[in-house]
Structures are given as structure tokens and as C-alpha cells.
DRENSEGU-946391 format. One line per 10 residues: number of its first residue (from 1); their letters; for each residue x, y, z of C-alpha. Coordinates in Angstrom, 2 decimals, decimal comma, padded with zeros to 5 digits. Example, Ala and Ser with C-alpha at 12.3 -4.5 7.8 and 13.67 -1.06 7.14 Angstrom:
1) AS) 012,30 -004,50 007,80 ~ 013,67 -001,06 007,14;
***
This chain:
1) XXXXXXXXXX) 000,00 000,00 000,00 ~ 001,02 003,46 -000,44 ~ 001,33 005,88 002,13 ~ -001,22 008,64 002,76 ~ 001,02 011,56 001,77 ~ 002,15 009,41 -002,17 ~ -001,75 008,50 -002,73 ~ -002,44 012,40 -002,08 ~ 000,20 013,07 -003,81 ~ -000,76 010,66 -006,91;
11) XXXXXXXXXX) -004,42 011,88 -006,65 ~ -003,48 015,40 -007,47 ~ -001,16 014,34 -010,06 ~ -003,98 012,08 -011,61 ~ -006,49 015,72 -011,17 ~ -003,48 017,59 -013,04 ~ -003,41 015,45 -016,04 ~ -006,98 014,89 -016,07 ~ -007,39 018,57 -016,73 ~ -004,75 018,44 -019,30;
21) XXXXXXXXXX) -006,36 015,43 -021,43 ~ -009,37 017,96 -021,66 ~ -007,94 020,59 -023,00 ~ -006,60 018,15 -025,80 ~ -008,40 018,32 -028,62 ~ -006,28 016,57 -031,42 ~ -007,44 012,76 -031,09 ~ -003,84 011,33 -032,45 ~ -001,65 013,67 -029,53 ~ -004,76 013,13 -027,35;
31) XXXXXXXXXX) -003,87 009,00 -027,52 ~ -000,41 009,88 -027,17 ~ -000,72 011,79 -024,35 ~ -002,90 009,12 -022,54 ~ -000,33 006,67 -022,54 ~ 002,71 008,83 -021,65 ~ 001,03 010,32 -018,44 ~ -000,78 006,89 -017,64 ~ 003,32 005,56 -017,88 ~ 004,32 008,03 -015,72;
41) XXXXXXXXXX) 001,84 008,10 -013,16 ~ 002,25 003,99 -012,51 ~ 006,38 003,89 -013,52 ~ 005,67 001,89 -016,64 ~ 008,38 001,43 -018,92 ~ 006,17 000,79 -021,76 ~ 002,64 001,29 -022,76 ~ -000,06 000,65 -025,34 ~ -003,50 002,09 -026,07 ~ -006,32 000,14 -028,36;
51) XXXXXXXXXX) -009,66 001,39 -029,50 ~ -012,54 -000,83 -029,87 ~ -014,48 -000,81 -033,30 ~ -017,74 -002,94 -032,37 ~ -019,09 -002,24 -035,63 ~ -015,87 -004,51 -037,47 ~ -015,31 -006,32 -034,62 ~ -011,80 -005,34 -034,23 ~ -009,16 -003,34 -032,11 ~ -007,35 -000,91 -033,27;
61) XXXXXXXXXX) -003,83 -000,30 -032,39 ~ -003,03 003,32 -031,76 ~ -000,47 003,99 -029,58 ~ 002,96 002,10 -028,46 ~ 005,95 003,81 -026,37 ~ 008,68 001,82 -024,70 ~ 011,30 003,26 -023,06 ~ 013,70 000,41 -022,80 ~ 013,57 -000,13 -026,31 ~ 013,77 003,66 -027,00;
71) XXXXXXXXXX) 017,25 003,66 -025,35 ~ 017,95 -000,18 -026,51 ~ 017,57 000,87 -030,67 ~ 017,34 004,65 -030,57 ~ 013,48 004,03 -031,66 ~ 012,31 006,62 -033,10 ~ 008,82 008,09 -032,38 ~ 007,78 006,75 -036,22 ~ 008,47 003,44 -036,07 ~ 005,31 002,18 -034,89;
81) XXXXXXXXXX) 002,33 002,44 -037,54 ~ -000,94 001,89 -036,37 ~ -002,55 -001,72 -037,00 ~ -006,13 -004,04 -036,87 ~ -006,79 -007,05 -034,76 ~ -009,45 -008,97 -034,34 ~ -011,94 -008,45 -031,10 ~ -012,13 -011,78 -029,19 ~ -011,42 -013,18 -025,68 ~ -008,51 -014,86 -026,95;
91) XXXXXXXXXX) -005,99 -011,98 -026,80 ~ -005,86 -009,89 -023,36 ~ -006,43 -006,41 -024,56 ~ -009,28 -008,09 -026,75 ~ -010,25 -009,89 -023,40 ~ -010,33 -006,93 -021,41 ~ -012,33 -004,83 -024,36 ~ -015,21 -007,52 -024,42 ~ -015,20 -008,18 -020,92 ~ -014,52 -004,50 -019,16;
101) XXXXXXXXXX) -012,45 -006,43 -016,58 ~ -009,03 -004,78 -015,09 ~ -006,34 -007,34 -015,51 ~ -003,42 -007,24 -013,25 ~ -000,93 -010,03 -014,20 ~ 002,21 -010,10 -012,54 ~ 004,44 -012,04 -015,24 ~ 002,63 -012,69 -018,81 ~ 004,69 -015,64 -019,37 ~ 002,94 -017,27 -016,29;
111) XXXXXXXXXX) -000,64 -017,36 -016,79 ~ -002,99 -020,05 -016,18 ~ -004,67 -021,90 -018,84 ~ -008,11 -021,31 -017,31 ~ -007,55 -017,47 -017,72 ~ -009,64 -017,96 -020,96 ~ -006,84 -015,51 -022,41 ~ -003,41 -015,77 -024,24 ~ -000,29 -013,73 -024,21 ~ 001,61 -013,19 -027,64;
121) XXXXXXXXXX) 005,29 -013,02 -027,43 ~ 006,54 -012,26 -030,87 ~ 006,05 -008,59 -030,29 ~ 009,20 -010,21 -027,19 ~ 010,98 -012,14 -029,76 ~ 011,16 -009,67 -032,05 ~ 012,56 -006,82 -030,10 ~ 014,69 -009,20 -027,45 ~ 012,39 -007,66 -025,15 ~ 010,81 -009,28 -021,80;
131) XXXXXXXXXX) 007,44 -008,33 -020,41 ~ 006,86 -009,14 -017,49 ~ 004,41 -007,52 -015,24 ~ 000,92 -006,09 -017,32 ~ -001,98 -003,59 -016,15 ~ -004,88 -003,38 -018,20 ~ -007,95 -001,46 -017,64 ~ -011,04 -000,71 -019,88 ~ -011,79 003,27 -020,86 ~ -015,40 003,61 -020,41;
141) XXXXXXXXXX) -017,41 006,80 -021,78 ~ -020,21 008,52 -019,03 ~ -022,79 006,10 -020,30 ~ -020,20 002,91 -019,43 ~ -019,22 002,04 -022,85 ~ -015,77 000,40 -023,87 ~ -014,39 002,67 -026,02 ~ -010,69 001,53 -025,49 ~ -008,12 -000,45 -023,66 ~ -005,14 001,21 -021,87;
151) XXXXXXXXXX) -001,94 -000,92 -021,24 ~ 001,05 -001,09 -019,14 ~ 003,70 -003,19 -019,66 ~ 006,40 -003,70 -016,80 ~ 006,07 -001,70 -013,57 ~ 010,05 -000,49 -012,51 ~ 010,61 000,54 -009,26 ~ 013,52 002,78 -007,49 ~ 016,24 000,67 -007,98 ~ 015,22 -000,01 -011,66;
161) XXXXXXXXXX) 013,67 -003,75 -011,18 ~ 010,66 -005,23 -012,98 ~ 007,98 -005,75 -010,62 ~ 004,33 -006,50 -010,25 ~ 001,81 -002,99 -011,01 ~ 000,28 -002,72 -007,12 ~ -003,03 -002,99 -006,44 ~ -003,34 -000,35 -004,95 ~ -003,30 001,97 -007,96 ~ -005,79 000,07 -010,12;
171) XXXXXXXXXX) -008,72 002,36 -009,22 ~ -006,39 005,45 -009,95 ~ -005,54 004,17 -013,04 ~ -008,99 003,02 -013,90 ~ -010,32 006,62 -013,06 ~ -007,70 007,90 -015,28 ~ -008,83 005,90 -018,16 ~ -012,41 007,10 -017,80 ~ -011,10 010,69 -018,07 ~ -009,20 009,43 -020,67;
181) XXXXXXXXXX) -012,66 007,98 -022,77 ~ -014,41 011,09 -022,34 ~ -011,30 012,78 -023,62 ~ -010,89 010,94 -026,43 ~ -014,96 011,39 -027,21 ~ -014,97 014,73 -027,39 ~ -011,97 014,44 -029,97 ~ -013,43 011,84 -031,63 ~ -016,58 014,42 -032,48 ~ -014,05 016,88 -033,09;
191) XXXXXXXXXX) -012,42 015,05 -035,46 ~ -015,79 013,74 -037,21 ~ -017,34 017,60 -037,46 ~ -013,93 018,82 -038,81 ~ -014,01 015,84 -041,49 ~ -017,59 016,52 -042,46 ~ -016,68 020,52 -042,20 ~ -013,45 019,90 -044,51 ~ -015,60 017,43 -047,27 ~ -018,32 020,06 -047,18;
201) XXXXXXXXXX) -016,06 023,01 -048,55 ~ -013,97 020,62 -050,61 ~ -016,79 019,54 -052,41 ~ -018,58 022,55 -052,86 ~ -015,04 024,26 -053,66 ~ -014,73 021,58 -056,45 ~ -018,44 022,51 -057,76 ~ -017,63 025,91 -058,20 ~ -014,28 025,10 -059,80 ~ -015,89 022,46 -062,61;
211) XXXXXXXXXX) -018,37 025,20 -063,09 ~ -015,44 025,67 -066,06 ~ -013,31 022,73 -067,66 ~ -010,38 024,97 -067,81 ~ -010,39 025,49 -063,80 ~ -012,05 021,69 -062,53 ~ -009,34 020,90 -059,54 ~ -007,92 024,08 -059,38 ~ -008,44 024,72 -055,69 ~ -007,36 021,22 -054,71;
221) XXXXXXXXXX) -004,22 021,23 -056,46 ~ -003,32 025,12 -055,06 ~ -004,11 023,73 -051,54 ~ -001,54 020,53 -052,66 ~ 001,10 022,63 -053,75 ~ 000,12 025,63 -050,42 ~ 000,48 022,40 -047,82 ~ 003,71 020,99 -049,39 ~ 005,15 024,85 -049,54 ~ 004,62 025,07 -045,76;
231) XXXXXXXXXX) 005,83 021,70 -044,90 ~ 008,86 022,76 -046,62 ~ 009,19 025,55 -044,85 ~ 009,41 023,73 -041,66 ~ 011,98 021,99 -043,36 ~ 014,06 024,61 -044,05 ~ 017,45 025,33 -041,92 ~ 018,62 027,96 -043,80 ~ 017,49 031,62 -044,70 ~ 014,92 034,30 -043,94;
241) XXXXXXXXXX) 012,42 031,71 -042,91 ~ 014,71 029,35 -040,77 ~ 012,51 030,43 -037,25 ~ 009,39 029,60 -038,97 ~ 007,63 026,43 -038,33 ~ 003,99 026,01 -038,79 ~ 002,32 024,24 -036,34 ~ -000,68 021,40 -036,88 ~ -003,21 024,18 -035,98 ~ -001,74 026,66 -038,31;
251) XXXXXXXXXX) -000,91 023,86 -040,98 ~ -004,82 023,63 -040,68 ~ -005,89 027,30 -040,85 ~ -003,48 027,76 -044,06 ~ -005,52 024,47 -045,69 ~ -008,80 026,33 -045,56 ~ -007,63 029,23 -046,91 ~ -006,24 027,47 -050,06 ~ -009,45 025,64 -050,40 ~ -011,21 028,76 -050,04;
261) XXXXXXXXXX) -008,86 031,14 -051,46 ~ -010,88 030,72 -054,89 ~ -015,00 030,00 -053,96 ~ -016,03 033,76 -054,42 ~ -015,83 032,58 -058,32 ~ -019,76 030,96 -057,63 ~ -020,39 035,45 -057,85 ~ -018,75 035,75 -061,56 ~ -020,94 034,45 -064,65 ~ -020,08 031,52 -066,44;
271) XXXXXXXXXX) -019,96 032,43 -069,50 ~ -016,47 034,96 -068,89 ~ -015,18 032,11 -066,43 ~ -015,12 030,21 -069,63 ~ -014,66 032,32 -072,08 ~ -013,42 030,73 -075,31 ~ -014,26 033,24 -077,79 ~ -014,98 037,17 -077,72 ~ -018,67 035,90 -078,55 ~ -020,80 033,49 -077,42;
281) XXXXXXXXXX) -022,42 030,85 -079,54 ~ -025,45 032,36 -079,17 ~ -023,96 035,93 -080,17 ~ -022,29 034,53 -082,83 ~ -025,14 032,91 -083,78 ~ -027,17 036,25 -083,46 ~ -024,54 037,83 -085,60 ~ -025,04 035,63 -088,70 ~ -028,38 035,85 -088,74 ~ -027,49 039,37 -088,92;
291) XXXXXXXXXX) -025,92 039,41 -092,00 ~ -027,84 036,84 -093,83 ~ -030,13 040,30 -093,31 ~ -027,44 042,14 -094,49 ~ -027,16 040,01 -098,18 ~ -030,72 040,01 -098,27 ~ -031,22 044,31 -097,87 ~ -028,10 044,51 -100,50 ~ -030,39 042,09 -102,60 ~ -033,31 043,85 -102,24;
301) XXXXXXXXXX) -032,16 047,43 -102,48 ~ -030,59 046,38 -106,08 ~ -034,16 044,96 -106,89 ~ -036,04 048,02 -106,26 ~ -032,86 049,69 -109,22 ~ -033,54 046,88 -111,58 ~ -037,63 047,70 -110,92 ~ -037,24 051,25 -111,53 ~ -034,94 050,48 -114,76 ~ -037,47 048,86 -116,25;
311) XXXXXXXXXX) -040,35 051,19 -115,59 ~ -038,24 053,42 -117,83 ~ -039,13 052,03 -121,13 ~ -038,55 048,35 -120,90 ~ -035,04 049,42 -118,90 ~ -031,07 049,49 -120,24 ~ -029,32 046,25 -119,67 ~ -026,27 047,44 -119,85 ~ -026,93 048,88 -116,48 ~ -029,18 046,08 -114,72;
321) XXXXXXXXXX) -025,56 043,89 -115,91 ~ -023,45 046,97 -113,56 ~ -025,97 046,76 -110,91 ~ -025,55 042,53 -110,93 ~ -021,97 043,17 -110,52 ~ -022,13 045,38 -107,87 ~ -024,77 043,41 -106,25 ~ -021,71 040,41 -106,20 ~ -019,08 042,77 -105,22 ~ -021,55 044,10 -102,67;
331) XXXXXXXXXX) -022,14 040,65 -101,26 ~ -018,68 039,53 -101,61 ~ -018,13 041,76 -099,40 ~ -020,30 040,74 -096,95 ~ -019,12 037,68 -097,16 ~ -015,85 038,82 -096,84 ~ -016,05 040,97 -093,50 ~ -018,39 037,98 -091,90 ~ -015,09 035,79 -092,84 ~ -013,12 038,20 -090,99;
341) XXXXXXXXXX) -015,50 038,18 -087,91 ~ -015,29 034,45 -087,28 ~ -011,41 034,80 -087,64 ~ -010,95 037,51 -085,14 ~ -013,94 035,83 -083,13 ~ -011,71 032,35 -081,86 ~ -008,16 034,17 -082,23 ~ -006,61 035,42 -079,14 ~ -004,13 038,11 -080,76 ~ -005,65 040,92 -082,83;
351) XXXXXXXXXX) -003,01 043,45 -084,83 ~ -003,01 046,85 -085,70 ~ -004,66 046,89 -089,51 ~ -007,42 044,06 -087,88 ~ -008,30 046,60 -085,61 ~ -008,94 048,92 -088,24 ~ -010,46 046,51 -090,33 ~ -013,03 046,42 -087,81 ~ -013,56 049,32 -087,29 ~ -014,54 050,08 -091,18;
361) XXXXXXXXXX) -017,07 047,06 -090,35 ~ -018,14 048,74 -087,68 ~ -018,79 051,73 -089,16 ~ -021,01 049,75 -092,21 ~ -024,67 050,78 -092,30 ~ -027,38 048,68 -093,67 ~ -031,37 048,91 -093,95 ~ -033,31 046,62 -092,17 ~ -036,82 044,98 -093,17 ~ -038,64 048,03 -091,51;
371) XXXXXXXXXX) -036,54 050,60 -093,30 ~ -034,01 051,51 -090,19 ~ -030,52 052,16 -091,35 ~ -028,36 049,79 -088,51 ~ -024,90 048,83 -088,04 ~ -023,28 045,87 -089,08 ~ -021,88 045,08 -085,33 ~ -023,66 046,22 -082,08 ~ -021,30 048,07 -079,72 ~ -021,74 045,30 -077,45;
381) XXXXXXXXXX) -020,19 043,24 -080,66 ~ -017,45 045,68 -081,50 ~ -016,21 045,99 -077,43 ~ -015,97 042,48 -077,62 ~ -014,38 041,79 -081,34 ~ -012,20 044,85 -080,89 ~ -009,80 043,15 -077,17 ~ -006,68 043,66 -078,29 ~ -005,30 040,04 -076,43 ~ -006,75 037,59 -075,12;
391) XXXXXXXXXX) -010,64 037,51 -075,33 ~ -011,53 039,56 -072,40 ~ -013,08 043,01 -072,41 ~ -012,05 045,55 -069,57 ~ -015,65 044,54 -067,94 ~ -014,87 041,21 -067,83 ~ -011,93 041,33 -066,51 ~ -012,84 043,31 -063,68 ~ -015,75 040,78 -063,18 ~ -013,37 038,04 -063,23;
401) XXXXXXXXXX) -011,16 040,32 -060,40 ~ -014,30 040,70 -058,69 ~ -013,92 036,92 -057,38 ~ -011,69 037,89 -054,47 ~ -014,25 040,53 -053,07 ~ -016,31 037,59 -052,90 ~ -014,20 035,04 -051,58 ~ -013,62 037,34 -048,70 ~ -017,48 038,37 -048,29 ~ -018,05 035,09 -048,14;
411) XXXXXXXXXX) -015,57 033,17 -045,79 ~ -015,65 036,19 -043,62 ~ -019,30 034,99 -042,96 ~ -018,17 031,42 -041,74 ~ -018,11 031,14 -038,07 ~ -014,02 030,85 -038,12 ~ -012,68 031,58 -034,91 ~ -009,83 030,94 -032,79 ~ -006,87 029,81 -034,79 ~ -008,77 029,64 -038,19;
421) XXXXXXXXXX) -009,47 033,29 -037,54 ~ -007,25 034,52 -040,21 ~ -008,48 032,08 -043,21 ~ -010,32 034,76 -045,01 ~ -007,49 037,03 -044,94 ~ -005,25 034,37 -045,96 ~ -008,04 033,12 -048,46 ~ -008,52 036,56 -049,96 ~ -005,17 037,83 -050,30 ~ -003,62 035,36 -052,80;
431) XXXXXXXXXX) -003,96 038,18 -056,07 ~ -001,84 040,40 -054,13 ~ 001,90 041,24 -055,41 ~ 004,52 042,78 -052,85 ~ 005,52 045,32 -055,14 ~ 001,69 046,69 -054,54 ~ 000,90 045,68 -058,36 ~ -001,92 042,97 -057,79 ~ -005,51 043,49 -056,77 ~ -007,91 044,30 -055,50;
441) XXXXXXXXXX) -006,41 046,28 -052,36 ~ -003,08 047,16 -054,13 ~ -001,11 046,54 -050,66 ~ 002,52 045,94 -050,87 ~ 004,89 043,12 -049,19 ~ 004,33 044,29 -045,38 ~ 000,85 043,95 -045,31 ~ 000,87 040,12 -047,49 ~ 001,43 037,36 -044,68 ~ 003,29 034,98 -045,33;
451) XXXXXXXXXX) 000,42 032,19 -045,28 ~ -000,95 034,90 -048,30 ~ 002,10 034,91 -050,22 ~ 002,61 031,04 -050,01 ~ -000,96 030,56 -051,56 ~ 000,06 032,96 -053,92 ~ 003,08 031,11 -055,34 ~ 000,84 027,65 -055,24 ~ -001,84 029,32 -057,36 ~ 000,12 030,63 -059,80;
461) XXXXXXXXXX) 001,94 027,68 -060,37 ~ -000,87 025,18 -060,63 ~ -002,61 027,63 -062,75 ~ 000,66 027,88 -065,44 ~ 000,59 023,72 -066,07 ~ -002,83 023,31 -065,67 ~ -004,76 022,20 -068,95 ~ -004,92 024,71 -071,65 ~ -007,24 027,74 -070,60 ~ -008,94 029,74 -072,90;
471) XXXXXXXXXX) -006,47 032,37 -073,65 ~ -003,38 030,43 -073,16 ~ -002,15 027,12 -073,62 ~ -000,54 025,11 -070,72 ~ 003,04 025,57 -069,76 ~ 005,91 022,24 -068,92 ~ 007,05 022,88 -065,23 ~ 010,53 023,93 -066,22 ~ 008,63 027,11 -068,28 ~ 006,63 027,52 -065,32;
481) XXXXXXXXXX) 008,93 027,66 -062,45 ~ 011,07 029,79 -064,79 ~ 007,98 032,43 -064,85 ~ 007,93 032,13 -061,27 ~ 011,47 033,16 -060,59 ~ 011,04 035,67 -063,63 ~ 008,15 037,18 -061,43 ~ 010,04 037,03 -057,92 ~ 012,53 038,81 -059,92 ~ 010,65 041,45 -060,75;
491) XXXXXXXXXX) 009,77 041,96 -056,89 ~ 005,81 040,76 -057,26 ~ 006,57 036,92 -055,55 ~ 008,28 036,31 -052,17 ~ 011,83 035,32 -053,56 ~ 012,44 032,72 -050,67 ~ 009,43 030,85 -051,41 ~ 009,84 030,46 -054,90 ~ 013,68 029,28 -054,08 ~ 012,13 026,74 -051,73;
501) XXXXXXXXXX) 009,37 025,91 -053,68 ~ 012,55 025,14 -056,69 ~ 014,71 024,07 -054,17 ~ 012,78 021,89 -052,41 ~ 010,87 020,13 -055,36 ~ 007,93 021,17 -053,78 ~ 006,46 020,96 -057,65 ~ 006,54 017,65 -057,29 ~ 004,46 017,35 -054,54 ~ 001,66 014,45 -054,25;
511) XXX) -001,84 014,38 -053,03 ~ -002,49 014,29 -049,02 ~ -004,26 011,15 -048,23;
***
């Protein structure tokens, strides 16, 4: 038995970590945590922690630490990955997870056949190890539940000797472990609202991205390449960024934001998202019809001449022949400029004499059915027909810009608080250039954070090799991250992220599972 003054002691130890499993809230440092304090508090040298998943009948095995094999190998923290067994009576965590029993068993190797229970010792042959003495108690949730099964292996006292867990600790230990079950239930729902949370704005993020074929996986590859930048970052022992590490919580803040960074295009229309041509089909469409009209008023206008030549005493052929040829010429023409329109109409490059070409076209009159003289383009037509590069009039470009006032009008009105505070100034930021060049704010390189500029560098990027787009065809990585440095040159990107992001082969990064 202990004395009074080491169970007082032990019982404010076991209130101390109780309080600190609470505030835990990330289930994989949460099981972790469990079994390094549940080690400490009983002087176990090594320690395991299961989870019961009635619904496959199996236990799951999370956690392992040993310290003797720590110091033995140098083990690192990695080596153990996670692993499935079945739930039955046969195995004594699988024993103590169906049954709720505490187990106390003072040498492993020693256990009586009507124990109902078996101990596995190539875990011992493999390692060289010995386990001896075991402790194993059931984590029950408030409503009595198994939820888990907490392990100690090999009790050392003072003078460093394997000896039997005492008694006399079980019902700490057990109280521990039901602290522990709550603990890890409240993660657990964590865990399940953030994974419904994070599928709910990937999937709607990847809606609004296949809203176009030129932009389907956009976001999800910018938050692939944003995540690797950052990971490399913490990777990084040498300049500017050296001190910076991002942390799980911040790792997660910068993920939403690249997810995000691009949903406010669900406010820009469809039609200049995917804009393939300076028309529409419909407009183009509209415009044919047009000057079918066109040929047809020419046609009819050198009618009404012939009629009135041959009012005049049976008419002069010699001039119903000139006004046949310059009815052809006339709808030559016609033909002619409408040839010109289509060109213009799919090309992304439009010169000098094309744009005064057009402009003569513009100027055209015609008469319609009703008598109304009209043009042969609409000014709607000509803004359109008359871009310079690309296919994307002033208005739509500033439509298209438009998408990061919405993506911030919208994140800011998710609930983000804490330490996803800053995702829709991370989210909204990413058209920004440090030399105060980008939009929509215009701010220069002390007011971009750095979460800002690394989305920045990822967006760019993916957007460079994606697929061909509209007004540009795709780029090969080495063209790419050659416009990158080109652009860091030029002080718009953060030239130490687009060295890591080189440096680092962060380019080649794969998709998180």
C-alpha cells in the first residue's frame, strides 16, 4: 500500500493530467498523451492504447511507447504504424475490451490456462524484449461504454527492477482511463465535425471550380502545392524563414484558406469564367443571322434599281448587268467581313490593320426589313471583337477580379474563430503582389502574410501547367517555375518561397491522403 502523503500526492497528479487530457483536442496527440502520463503516473516502462471498433469487430492499435527499447535501438517516435486485430477473448487487450475487466498479471509468461486468455510473445521475440508484469484497464465513456483499452507493460521501481503494477493503484488508473474515454470522445466528435466541415467546402469548392473545364481541380491542387510549400518551410534550416515552423493548428488554418482562397468565383458568370471566344455561340449565332439580313437588304435594295430600270421604257441592260456586278461585289463583301468576324472571333491576338479593319465594319450601315438604317456590329459586338489580347473586355476582366471581393465576403461569414481566424485574410489575399501591383487592395509586401504569399506562389503555379485555358495554352514545369522566378525577380513573388518551392521540389508534390 502506499502511504497517505504518495496517494495524495498521486491523486493530485492524476487531477493535473486529467485537466490536461481535456484541453486536448487533437485525437492522435490526445492518444499519445494518454499513454505517456498513464506511464508516468504507474512507472511503466512501456505502454499501449487500443480502441474498440464494435461495428468490425476489431481493435485498433493506436499507440505504443517503450522506453527500454527507446534507449535499446534509438526508436524513433515513427516506427510504430498503427494496425487491426481482431476483437475476441482470446488476446488480453481483446479480453479486457469484451469483458470490461481490469487485468493485473504479474508475469505474462505465467498465466494459467483457465484465464480464458493468451499472451503473444513475438512482439518479445522480435525486439529481445521481456514483459513481465501487465496492467490493463477498460476506458469507459459517461454512459459505461468500452471505447478503449489502456496498457502497461512492466512496472520499474527505485532501484530499476521489474515488478508486479500494485493494487493499490488500479482504481487510480482506472479513473484515469475514464477521463481518458471522455477525452478521447470529445476528440473523436471533433475530429468527425472537422471531417464533415473539410468534405463540405472541398466539395462545394470543387463545384464551383468544374463550373469551367479549364479550372475543374484548381483549388485542390493550389491547396496541394500551399500544404507541401509550408511543410517545406518547416523543413528549411537555412534563410529568412529558418525560425518559422507552422504548427498542426496553423498547418490547418493555411488548408482552408487554399481551399477557399478561390470559392467567391460561384459570384462571376459563367460564360467569362469560360470564355473561349470574344462571342458566345449564341452571339455569334445572333450575328449571322445578322448578315444573312445584311445580303438580303443589299439584294433587295438592287431589286427596287432593276424595278425602276425597267419602268423606264422596258429598262437598259447594260446597267441592270453593272448593278448585278455590284450586287456580287456588294455581297462579296459581306461575305468577306463575316469571314473576318469568325477569324478575329476564336483568335486570341488581334493586330493593328485588324483593328482597323473592324472598325470600317463597324462603321457599315445597312437597312433593315422596316426601313431603319443599322450597323453591321452592335457596340456590345465591336467591345468584344475589338480586345486587343486575349478575349476579355475591360468589364470582364474586372468581373473576373471581382472573385476575391467575394471570396472574402463570403468566408468572412463562416463562423471561423480561434486559430482559423485569419483564413479569409489568408483566403482573400492570394492576387496580391509585394511590389503593390496585384488586386484588388493594391497593398505591398508588409501587409501580405506569409500564409498569403505562399498561396500565392501555389496558385500561380498550378494555374501555369494546368490544362490549356482559354487564352493560353498550358506551360511544362521547367517554363513555369522559370515564370515564377522571372516574377520574384521582378519583386511581385516572395523570392524565398519560390527558391524553396525550386529548391525543395515542392512541384513535385503528391496528393495528401
Amino acid at each position: 500500500m502506499y502511504p497517505f502523503q504518495d496517494m495524495r500526492e498521486r491523486l493530485e497528479t492524476l487531477n493535473k493530467i486529467g485537466i490536461a487530457l481535456s484541453s486536448e483536442t487533437n485525437l492522435t496527440l490526445l492518444l499519445e498523451s494518454i499513454v505517456r502520463e498513464t506511464r508516468s503516473f504507474t512507472n511503466a516502462d512501456a505502454g499501449s492504447l487500443y480502441l474498440v471498433d464494435q461495428d468490425n469487430g476489431a481493435l485498433h492499435f493506436e499507440v505504443a511507447q517503450n522506453d527500454t527499447l527507446k534507449k535499446k535501438a534509438g526508436m524513433k517516435p515513427d516506427t510504430f504504424k498503427p494496425y487491426s486485430l481482431a476483437l475476441t477473448k482470446n488476446s488480453i487487450s481483446g479480453y479486457v475490451a469484451i469483458t470490461g475487466e481490469t487485468l493485473n498479471i504479474p508475469d505474462a509468461y505465467d498465466l494459467s490456462p483457465e484465464a480464458g486468455f493468451e499472451f503473444n510473445r513475438d512482439f518479445d521475440r522480435r525486439n529481445n524484449y521481456r514483459t513481465r508484469s501487465m496492467l490493463l484497464v477498460a476506458m469507459k465513456d459517461t454512459e459505461g461504454k468500452i471505447i478503449g483499452v489502456l496498457q502497461l507493460i512492466n512496472s520499474i521501481d527505485s532501484d530499476g527492477k521489474v515488478i508486479p503494477f500494485d493494487p493499490s493503484i488500479e482504481s487510480l488508473v482506472s479513473s484515469l482511463a475514464s477521463q481518458a474515454a471522455v477525452a478521447i470522445k470529445n476528440a473523436q466528435l471533433i475530429k468527425e465535425i472537422k471531417a464533415v466541415f473539410e468534405a463540405l467546402i472541398q466539395y462545394s469548392v470543387s463545384a464551383i471550380d468544374a463550373r469551367s473545364p479549364f479550372t475543374a481541380g484548381h483549388s485542390k491542387g493550389v491547396a496541394k502545392y500551399t500544404m507541401a510549400l509550408a511543410r517545406a518551410i518547416n523543413d528549411t534550416h537555412d534563410g529568412p524563414y529558418t525560425p518559422v515552423s507552422f504548427g498542426p493548428a496553423e498547418l490547418e488554418e493555411l488548408n482552408y484558406a487554399a481551399w477557399l482562397h478561390d470559392i467567391g468565383k460561384i459570384g462571376v458568370r459563367e460564360w467569362v469564367l469560360d470564355k473561349r471566344s470574344r462571342l458566345s455561340e449564341a452571339e455569334t449565332a445572333a450575328l449571322i443571322s445578322r448578315f444573312e439580313s445584311i445580303k438580303a437588304s443589299a439584294i433587295v435594295e438592287t431589286d427596287k434599281k432593276k424595278l425602276v430600270l425597267l419602268q423606264k421604257e422596258g429598262g437598259n441592260g447594260k446597267e441592270i448587268r453593272e448593278l448585278d456586278r455590284d450586287l456580287n461585289g456588294r455581297l462579296k463583301q459581306i461575305e468577306e467581313d463575316l469571314a473576318f468576324i469568325k477569324e478575329i472571333n476564336t483568335s486570341n491576338f488581334l493586330d493593328e490593320p485588324g483593328l482597323k479593319r473592324l472598325e470600317e465594319i463597324y462603321k457599315k450601315k445597312y437597312l433593315d426589313f422596316e426601313g431603319q438604317k443599322r450597323g453591321y456590329l452592335t457596340d456590345f459586338e465591336f467591345e468584344n471583337l475589338s480586345v486587343r489580347k486575349g478575349n476579355l473586355t475591360k468589364g470582364d476582366v474586372e468581373e473576373i477580379q471581382s472573385h476575391v471581393i467575394h471570396t472574402e465576403n463570403i468566408v468572412d461569414k463562416i463562423p471561423f474563430k480561434g486559430s482559423l481566424k485569419r483564413v479569409p485574410l489568408f483566403a482573400a489575399g492570394h492576387h496580391e503582389m509585394l511590389d503593390g501591383s496585384g488586386y484588388p487592395k493594391q497593398v505591398t509586401s508588409e501587409n501580405i502574410p506569409l500564409q498569403t504569399r505562399i498561396i500565392t506562389v501555389a496558385d500561380i503555379y498550378e494555374a501555369l501547367i494546368a490544362k490549356d485555358r482559354p487564352y493560353r495554352k498550358s506551360m511544362d514545369p521547367l517554363r513555369s517555375l522559370a515564370i515564377l522566378q522571372e516574377e520574384a525577380a521582378k519583386g511581385r513573388l516572395d523570392k524565398e518561397l519560390v527558391r524553396i518551392f525550386i529548391e525543395k521540389k515542392v512541384y513535385e508534390a503528391k496528393e495528401e491522403n
